[in-house]
C-alpha positions as CSV (number, residue, x, y, z in Angstrom):
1,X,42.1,-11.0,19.1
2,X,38.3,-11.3,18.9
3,X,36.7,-12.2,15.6
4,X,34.3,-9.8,14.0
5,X,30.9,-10.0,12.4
6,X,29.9,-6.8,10.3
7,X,26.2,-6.9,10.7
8,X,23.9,-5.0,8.6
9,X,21.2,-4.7,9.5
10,X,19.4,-2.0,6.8
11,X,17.4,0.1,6.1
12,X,15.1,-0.9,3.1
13,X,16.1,1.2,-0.6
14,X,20.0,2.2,0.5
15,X,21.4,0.3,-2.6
16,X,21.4,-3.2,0.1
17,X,20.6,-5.4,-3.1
18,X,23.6,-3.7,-5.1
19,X,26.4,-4.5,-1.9
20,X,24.8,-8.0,-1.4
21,X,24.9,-8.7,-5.0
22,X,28.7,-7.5,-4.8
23,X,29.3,-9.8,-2.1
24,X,28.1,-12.2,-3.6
25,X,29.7,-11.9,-7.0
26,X,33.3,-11.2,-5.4
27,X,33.0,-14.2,-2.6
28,X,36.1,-15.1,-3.2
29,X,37.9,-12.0,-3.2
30,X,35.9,-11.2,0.5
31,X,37.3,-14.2,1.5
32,X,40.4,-13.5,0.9
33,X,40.2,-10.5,2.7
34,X,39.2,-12.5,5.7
35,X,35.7,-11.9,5.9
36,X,33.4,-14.9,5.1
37,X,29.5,-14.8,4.0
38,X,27.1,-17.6,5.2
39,X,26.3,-20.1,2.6
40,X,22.5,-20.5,2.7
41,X,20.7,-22.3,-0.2
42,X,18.0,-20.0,-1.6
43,X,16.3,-20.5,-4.5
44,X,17.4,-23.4,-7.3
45,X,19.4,-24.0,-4.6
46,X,21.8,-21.3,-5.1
47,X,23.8,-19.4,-2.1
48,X,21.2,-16.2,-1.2
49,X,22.7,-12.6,-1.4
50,X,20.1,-11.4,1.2
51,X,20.2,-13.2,4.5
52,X,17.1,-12.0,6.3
53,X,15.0,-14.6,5.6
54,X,17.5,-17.2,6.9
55,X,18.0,-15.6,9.9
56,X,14.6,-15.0,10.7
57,X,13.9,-18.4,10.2
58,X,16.7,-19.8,12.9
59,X,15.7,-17.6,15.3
60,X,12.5,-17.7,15.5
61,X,11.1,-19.0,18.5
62,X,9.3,-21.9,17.1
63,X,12.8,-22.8,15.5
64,X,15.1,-23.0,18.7
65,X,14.6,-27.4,18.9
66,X,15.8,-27.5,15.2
67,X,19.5,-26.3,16.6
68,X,20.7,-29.6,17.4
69,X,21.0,-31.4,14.2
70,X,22.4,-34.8,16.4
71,X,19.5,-34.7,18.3
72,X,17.3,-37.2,16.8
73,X,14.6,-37.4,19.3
74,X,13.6,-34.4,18.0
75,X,13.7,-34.3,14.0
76,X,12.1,-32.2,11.6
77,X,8.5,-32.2,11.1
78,X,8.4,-30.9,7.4
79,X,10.0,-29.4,4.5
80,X,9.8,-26.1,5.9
81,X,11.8,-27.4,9.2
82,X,14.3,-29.6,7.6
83,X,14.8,-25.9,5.5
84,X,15.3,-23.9,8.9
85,X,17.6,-26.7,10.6
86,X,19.6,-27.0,7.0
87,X,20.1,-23.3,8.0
88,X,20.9,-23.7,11.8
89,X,23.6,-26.1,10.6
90,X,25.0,-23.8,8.0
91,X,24.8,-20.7,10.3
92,X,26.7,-22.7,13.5
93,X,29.6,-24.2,11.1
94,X,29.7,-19.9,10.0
95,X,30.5,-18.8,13.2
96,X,32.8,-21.9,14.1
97,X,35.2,-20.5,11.5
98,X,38.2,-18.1,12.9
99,X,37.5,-15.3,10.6
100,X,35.6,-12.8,10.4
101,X,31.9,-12.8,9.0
102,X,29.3,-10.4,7.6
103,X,25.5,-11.0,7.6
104,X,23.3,-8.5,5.7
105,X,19.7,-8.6,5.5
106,X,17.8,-5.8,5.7
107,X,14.7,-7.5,7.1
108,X,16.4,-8.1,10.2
109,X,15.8,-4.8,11.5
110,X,12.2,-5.5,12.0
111,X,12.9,-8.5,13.4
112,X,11.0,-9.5,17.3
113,X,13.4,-8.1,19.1
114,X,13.8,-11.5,21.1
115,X,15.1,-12.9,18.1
116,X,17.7,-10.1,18.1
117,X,18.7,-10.5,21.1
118,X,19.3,-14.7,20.5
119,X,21.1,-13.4,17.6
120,X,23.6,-11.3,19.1
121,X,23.8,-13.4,22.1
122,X,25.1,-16.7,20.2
123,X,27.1,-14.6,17.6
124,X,29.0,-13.4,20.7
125,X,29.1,-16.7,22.4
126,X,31.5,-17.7,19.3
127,X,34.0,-15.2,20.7
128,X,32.5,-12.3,18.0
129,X,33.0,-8.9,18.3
130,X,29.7,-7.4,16.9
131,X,29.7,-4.5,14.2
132,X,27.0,-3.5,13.4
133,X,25.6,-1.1,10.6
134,X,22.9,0.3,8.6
135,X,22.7,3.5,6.1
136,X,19.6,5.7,6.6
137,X,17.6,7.7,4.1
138,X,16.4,10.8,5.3
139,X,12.4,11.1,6.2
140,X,11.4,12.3,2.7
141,X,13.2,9.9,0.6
142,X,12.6,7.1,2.8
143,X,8.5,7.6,2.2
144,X,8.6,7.7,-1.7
145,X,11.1,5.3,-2.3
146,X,9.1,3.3,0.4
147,X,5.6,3.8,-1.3
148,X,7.2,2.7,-4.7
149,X,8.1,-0.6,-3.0
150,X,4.8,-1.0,-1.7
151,X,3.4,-0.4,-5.4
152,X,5.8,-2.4,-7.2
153,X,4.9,-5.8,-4.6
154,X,1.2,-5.0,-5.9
155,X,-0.4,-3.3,-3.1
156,X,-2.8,0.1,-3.8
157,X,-1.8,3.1,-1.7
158,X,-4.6,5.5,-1.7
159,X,-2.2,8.9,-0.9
160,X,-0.9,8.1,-5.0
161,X,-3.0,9.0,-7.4
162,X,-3.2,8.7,-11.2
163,X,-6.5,10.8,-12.3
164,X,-6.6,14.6,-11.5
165,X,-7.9,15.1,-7.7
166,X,-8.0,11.2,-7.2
167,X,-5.5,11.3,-4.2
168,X,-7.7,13.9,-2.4
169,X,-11.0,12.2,-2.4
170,X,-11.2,11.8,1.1
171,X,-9.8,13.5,3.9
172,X,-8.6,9.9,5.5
173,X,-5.4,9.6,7.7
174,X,-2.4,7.9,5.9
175,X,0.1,6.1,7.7
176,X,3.5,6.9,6.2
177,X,6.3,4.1,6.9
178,X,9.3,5.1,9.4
179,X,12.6,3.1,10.8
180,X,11.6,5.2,13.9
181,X,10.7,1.7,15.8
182,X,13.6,-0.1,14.4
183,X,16.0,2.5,15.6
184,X,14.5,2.1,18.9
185,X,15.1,-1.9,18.9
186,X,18.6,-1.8,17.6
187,X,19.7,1.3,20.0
188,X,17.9,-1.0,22.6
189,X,19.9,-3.9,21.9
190,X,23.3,-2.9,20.5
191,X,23.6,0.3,22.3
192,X,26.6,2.8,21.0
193,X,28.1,0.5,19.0
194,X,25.3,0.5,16.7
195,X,26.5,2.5,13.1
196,X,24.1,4.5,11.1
197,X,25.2,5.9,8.3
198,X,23.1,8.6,6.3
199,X,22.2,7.3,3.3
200,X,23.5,10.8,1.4
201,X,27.0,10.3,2.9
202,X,27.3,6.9,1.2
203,X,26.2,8.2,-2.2
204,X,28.1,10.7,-2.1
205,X,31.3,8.9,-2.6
206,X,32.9,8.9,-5.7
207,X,32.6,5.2,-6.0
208,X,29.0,5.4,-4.6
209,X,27.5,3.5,-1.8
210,X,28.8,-0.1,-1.9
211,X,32.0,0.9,-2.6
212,X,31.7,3.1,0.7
213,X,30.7,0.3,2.6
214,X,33.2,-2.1,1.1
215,X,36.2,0.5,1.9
216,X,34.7,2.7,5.0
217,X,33.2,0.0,7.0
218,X,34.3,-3.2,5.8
219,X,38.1,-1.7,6.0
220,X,39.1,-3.2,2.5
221,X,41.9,-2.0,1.0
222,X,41.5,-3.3,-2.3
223,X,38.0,-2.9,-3.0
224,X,38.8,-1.3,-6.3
225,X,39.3,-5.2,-7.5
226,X,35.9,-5.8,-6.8
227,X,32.9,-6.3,-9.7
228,X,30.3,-4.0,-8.2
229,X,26.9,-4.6,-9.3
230,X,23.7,-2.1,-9.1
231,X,20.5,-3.4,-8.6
232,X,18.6,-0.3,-9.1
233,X,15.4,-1.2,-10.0
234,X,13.5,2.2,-9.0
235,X,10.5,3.0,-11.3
236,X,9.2,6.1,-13.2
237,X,6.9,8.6,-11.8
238,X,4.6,7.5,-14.1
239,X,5.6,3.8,-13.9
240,X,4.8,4.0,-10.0
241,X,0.9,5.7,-10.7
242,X,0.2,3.6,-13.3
243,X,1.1,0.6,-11.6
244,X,-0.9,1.8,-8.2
245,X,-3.7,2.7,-10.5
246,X,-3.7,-1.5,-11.8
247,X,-2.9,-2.6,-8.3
248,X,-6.8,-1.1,-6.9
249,X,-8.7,-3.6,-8.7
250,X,-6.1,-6.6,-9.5
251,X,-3.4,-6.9,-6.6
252,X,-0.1,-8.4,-8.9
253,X,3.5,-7.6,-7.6
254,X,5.9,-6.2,-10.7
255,X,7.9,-8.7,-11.8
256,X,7.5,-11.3,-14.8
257,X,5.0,-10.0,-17.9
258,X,3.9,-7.3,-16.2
259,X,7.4,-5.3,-15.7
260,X,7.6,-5.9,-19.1
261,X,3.9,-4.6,-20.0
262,X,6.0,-1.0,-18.1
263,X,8.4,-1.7,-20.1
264,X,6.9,-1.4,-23.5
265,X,4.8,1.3,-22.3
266,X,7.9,3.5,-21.6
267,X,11.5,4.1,-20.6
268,X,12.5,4.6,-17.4
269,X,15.5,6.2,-18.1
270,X,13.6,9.1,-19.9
271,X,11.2,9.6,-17.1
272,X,11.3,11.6,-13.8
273,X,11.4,9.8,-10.6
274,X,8.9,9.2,-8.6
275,X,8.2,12.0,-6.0
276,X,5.2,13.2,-4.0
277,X,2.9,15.5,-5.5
278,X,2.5,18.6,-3.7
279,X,-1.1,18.0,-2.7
280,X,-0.2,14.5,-1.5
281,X,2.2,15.6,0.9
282,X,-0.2,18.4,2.2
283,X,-2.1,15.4,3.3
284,X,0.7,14.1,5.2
285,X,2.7,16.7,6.6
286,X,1.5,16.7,9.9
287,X,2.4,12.7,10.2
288,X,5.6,13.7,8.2
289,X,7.1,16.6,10.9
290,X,6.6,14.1,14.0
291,X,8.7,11.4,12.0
292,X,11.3,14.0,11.4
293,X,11.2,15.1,15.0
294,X,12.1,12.1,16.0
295,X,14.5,10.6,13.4
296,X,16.3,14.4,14.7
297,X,16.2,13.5,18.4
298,X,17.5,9.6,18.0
299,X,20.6,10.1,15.1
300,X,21.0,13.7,15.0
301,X,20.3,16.7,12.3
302,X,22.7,15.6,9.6
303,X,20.1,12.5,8.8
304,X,17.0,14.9,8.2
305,X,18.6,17.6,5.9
306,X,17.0,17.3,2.7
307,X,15.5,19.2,-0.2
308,X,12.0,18.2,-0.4
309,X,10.4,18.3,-4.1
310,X,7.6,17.5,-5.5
311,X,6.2,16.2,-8.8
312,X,3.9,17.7,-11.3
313,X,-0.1,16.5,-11.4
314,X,-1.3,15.1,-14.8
315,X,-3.5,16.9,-16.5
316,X,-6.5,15.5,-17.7
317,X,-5.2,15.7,-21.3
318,X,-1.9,13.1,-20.1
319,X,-3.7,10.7,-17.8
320,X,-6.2,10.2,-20.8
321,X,-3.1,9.6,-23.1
322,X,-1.2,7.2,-20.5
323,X,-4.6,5.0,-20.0
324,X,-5.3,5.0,-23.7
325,X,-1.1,2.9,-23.8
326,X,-2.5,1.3,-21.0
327,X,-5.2,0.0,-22.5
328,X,-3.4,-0.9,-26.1
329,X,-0.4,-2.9,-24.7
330,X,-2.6,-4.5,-22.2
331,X,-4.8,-5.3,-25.7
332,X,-1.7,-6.7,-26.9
333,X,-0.5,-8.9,-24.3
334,X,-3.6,-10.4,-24.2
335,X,-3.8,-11.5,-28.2
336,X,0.0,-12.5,-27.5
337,X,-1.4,-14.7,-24.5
């Protein structure tokens, strides 16, 4: 009986941090339901939850004469390639093991798909049967919880504005991020056995969504043993148009002081989240109806039902207000500093 490595593969924002953290947490208890994780040193050295750095790494093509750690005609250049061939070795003694594995990243769906293919070639070439998965957040979900990623890592997105009218200022065209390519790649490459799940289904399981990937796909029995951990770090509506209004003059990703300046200035848990105003989608709909279309055509109509809302615009009177906290707690961190 063939081995099997659960692969998933994605997409970005379906709860990937919380089940990775929960694999991580429960190692043990995975382990002793047969399925083993690969041990890659991350940061401080510790094991990583999320693998899609790693793998990128080893299968690269600029990493494929780091493979053969006995080959020392050939040894590593750097730090960086003693790193990837510390990973080659970890990943080959993973898949020398008779159980069955799981690799989650969910980077690796945007991988070349080259690499992809070296992937699934020499997981198979270890006598695995590949599984692979990946839950999928309909179009309209995808793009704000998306666009608050791309805010919160410290880029400005002109669509999301702050100020009354700010967002409309020009009539530019705005690229709005789709898994429409990585579908493509994955469909190309793993063909029918490829699992997407909509992201709704998963959440809608009275345990919520790692617990229906721990006992729909992963087949464990007694998942209810299992410490699960949420990772939900999704921001405010306000948190998200604040922070895009900082990010157009000084670029900083959220983490460190400055989640805690958002902190301070309010609490998420009191605060809407994050949606499209209706204005800003008007600018988008177009761009938005062809993603649809063709999520539709490649997985079917249950992954594009949704109830799109929208958020309300600040008046003149509230954006005053929130710049004026701006302006105090930034006063304060900087007397603090």
């Amino acid at each position: 009986m063939k081995k099997i490595c659960y692969l998933h593969l994605g997409f970005h924002k379906t709860a990937t941090t919380s089940f990775q953290l929960t694999l991580q947490q429960n190692r043990k208890l995975l382990e002793q339901d047969g399925i083993y994780l690969p041990k890659f040193r991350g940061k401080k050295q510790k094991f990583s939850a999320n693998h899609s750095g790693q793998i990128r790494d080893i299968f690269d093509e600029k990493a494929q004469n780091l493979w053969d750690s006995s080959d020392h005609t050939n040894p590593a250049k750097d730090q960086k390639q003693q790193t990837v061939q510390n990973h080659c070795q970890r990943f080959t003694q993973l898949l020398d093991q008779d159980h069955d594995i799981l690799i989650s990243g969910e980077g690796m769906s945007t991988m070349p798909e080259q690499s992809l293919i070296r992937l699934k070639i020499m997981v198979e070439q270890h006598d695995f049967l590949i599984e692979p998965f990946a839950l999928v957040r309909s179009p309209y979900a995808f793009i704000t919880s998306a666009l608050q990623q791309t805010i919160k890592n410290g880029k400005y997105h002109p669509l999301i504005g702050l100020i009354p009218g700010q967002s409309i200022a020009s009539n530019q065209a705005f690229k709005i991020p789709s898994v429409s390519k990585s579908i493509s790649t994955l469909d190309r490459i793993f063909g029918e056995k490829m699992n997407y799940i909509p992201f709704k289904t998963a959440t809608n399981h009275p345990g919520g969504p790692v617990l229906f990937l721990l006992q729909q796909v992963l087949q464990i029995k007694q998942a209810d043993q299992y410490q699960l951990i949420n990772a939900n770090e999704s921001k405010s509506n306000v948190s998200t148009r604040l922070k895009n209004f900082l990010n157009q003059q000084h670029p900083h990703a959220d983490q460190g002081r400055l989640r805690s300046l958002f902190k301070m200035i309010l609490l998420q848990a009191e605060q809407p989240k994050f949606l499209l105003t209706e204005k800003e989608f008007d600018q988008i709909e177009s761009n938005f109806n062809q993603v649809k279309r063709e999520m539709k055509r490649k997985l079917g109509k249950s992954f594009v039902e949704e109830k799109i809302t929208f958020s309300s615009e600040f008046s003149a009177e509230e954006t005053n207000q929130l710049l004026s906290q701006l302006s105090q707690k930034l006063y304060e961190f900087a007397i603090k500093g």
